[in-house]
MDAnalysis code that builds the backbone (N, CA, C; Angstrom):
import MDAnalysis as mda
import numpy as np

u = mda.Universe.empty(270, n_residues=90, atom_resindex=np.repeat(np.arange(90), 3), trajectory=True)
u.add_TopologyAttr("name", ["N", "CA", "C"] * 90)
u.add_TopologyAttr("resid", np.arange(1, 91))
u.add_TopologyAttr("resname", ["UNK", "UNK", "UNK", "UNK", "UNK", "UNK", "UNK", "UNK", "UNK", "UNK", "UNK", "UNK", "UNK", "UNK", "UNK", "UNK", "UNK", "UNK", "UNK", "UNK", "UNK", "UNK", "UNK", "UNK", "UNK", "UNK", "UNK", "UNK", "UNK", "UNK", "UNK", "UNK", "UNK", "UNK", "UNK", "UNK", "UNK", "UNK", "UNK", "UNK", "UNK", "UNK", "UNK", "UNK", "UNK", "UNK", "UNK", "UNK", "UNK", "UNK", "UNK", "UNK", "UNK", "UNK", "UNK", "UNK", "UNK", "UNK", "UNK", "UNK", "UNK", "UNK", "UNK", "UNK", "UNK", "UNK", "UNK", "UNK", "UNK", "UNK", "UNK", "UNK", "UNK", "UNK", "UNK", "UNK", "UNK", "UNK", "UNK", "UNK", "UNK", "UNK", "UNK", "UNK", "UNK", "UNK", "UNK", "UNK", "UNK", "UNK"])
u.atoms.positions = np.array([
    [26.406, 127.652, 77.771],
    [25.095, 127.586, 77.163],
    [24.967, 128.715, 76.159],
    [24.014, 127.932, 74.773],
    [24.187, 129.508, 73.806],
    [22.770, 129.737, 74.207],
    [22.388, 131.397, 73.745],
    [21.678, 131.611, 73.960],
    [21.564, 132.354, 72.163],
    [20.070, 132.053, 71.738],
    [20.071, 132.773, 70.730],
    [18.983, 134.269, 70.896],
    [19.707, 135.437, 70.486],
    [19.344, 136.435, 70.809],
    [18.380, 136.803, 69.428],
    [16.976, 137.832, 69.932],
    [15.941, 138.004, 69.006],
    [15.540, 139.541, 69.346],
    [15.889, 140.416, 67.784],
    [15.626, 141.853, 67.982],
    [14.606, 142.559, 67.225],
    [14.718, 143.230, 66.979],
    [13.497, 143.864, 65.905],
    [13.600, 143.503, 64.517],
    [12.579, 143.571, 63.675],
    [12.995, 143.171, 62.202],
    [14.355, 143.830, 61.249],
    [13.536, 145.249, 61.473],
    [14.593, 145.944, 60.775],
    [16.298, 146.033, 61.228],
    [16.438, 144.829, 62.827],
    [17.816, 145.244, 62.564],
    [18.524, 144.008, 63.687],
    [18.253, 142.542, 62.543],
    [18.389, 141.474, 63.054],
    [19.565, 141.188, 63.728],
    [19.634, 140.495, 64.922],
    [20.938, 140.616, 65.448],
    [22.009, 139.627, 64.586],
    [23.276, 139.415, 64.635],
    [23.930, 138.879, 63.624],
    [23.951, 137.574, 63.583],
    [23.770, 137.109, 64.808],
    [23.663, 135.300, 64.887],
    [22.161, 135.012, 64.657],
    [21.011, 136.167, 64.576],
    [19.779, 135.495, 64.119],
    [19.477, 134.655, 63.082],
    [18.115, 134.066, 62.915],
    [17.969, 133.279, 61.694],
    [18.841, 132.883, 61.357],
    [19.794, 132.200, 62.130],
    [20.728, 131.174, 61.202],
    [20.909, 129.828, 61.151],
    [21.398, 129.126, 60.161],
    [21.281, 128.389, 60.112],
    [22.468, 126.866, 60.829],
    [22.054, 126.055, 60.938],
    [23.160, 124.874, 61.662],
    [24.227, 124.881, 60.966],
    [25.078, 124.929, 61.667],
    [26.688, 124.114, 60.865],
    [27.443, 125.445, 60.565],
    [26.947, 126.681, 60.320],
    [27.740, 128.234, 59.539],
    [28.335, 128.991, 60.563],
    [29.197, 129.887, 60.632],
    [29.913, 130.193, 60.794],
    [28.941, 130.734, 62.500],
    [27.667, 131.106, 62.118],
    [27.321, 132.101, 63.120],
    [26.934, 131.064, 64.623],
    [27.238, 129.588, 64.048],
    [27.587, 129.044, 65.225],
    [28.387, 129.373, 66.686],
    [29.629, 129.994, 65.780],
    [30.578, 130.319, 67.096],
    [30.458, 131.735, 67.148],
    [29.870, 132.251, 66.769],
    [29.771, 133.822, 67.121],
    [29.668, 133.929, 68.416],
    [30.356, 134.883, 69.069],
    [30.117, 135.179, 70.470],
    [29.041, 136.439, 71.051],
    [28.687, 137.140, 69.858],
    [27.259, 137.877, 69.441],
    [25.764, 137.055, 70.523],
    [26.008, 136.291, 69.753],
    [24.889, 135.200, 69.857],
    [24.474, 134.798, 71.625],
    [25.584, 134.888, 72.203],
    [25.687, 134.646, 73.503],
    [26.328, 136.055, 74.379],
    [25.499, 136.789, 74.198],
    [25.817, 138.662, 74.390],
    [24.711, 139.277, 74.310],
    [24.249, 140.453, 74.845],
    [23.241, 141.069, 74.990],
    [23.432, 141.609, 73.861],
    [22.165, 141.679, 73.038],
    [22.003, 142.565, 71.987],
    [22.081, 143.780, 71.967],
    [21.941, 144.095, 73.282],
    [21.546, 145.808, 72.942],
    [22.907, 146.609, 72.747],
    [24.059, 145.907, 73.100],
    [25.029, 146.617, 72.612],
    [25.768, 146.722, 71.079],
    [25.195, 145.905, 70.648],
    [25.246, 145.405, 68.605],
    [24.619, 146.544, 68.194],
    [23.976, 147.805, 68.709],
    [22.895, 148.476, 67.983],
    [22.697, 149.749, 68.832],
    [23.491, 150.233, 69.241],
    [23.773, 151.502, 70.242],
    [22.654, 152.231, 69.440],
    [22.150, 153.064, 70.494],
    [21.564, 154.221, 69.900],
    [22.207, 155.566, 69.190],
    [21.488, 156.346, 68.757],
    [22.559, 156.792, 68.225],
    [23.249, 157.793, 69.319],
    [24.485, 158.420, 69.154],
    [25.142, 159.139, 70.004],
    [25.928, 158.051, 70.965],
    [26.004, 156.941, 71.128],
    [25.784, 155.861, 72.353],
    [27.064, 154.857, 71.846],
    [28.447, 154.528, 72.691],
    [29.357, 153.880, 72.225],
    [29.073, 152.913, 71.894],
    [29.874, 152.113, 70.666],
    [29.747, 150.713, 70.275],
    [31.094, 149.744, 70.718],
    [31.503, 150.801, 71.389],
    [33.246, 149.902, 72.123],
    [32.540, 148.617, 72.452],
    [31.792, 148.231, 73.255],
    [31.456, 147.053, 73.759],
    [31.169, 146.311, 72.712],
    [30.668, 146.319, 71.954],
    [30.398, 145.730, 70.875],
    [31.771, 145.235, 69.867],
    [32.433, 146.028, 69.931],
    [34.200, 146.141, 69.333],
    [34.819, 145.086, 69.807],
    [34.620, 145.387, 71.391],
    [35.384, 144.568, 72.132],
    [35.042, 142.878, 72.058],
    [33.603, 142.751, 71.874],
    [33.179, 141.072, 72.104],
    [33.831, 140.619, 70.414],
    [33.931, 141.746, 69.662],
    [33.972, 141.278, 68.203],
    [35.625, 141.165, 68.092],
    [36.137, 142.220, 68.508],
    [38.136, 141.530, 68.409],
    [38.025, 140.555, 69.312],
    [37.574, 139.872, 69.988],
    [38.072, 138.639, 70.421],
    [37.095, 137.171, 69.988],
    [36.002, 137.548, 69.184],
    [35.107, 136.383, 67.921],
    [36.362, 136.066, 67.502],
    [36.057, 134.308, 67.234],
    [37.020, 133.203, 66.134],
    [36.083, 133.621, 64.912],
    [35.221, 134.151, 64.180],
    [34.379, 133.899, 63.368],
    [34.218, 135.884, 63.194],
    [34.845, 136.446, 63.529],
    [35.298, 137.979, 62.965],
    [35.213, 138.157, 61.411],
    [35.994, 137.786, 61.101],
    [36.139, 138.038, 59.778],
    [35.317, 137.408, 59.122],
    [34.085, 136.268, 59.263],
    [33.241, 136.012, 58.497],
    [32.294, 136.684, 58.282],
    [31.777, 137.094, 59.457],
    [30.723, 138.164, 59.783],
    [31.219, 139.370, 59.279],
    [32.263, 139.983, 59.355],
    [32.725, 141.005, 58.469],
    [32.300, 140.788, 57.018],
    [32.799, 139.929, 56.410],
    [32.424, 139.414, 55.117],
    [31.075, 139.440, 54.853],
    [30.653, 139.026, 55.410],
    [28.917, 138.771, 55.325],
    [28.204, 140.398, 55.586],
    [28.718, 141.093, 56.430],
    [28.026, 142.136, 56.504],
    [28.355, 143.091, 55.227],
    [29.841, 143.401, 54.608],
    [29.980, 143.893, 53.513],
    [29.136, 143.113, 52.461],
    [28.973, 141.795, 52.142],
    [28.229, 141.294, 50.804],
    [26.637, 141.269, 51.494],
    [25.762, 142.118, 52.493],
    [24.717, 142.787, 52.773],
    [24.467, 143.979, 53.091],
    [24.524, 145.103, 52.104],
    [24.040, 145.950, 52.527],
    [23.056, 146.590, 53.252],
    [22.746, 147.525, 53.744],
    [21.529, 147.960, 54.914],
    [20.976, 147.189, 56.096],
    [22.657, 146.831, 56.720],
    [22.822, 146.010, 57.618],
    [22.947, 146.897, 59.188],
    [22.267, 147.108, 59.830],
    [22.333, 147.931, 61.429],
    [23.214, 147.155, 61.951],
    [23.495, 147.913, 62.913],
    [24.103, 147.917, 64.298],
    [25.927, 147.504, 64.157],
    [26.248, 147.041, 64.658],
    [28.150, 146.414, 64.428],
    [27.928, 145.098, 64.310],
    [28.522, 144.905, 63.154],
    [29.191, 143.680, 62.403],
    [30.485, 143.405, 62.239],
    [31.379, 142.293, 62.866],
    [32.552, 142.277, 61.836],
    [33.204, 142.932, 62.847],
    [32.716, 143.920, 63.469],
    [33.907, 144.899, 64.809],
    [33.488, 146.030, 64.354],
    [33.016, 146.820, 63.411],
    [32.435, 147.634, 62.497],
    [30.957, 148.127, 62.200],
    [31.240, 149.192, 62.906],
    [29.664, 150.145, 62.707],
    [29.193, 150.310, 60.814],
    [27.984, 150.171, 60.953],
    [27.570, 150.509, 59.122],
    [28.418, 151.641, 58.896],
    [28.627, 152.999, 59.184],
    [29.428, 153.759, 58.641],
    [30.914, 153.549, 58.277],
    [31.530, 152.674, 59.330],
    [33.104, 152.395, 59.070],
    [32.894, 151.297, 57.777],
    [31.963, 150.259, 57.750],
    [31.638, 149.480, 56.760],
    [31.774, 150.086, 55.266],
    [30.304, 150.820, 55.293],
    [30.332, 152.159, 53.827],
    [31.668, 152.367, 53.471],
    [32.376, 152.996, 54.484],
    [34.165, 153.258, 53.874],
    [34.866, 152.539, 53.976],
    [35.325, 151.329, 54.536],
    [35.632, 150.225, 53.593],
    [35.230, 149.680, 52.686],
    [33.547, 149.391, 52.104],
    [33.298, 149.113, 50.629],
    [33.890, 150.065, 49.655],
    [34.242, 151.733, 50.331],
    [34.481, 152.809, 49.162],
    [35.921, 153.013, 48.860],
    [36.630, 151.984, 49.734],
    [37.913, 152.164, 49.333],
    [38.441, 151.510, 48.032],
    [39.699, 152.497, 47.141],
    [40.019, 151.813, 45.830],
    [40.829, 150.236, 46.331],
])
């Protein structure tokens, strides 16, 4: 059973608002407690790492979170900061 997960505005979980048929169908996000997508700060995001290296749909959400900036929590397997330095690489 999916469950679709619902967080605060400013820091939508990654399978929110989406739409039928896209990728964030198979996200395994979606069917996962949110609160680990969005650690506080100081607070590991391994768990979050972990549900994301084993997503079929990884690398879309990666994609998607680099072509959105001022995106919270882990995307892709990737905290916004590891993100920032992969957009800054030559």
């Amino acid at each position: 059973m999916t469950t679709t997960v619902q967080v605060g505005a400013s820091a939508p979980a990654p399978a929110a608002g989406r739409r039928l048929g896209t990728w964030e169908d198979d996200a395994l996000c979606a069917q996962t407690d949110p609160e680990a997508f969005f650690p506080e700060t100081g607070q590991s995001s391994r768990q979050a790492k972990q549900i994301c290296a084993a997503c079929p749909v990884r690398t879309e959400c990666l994609d998607y979170a680099l072509a959105h900036r001022g995106l919270t929590g882990v995307w892709g397997g990737l905290s916004p900061h590891e993100r920032a330095q992969l957009r800054n690489q030559p």
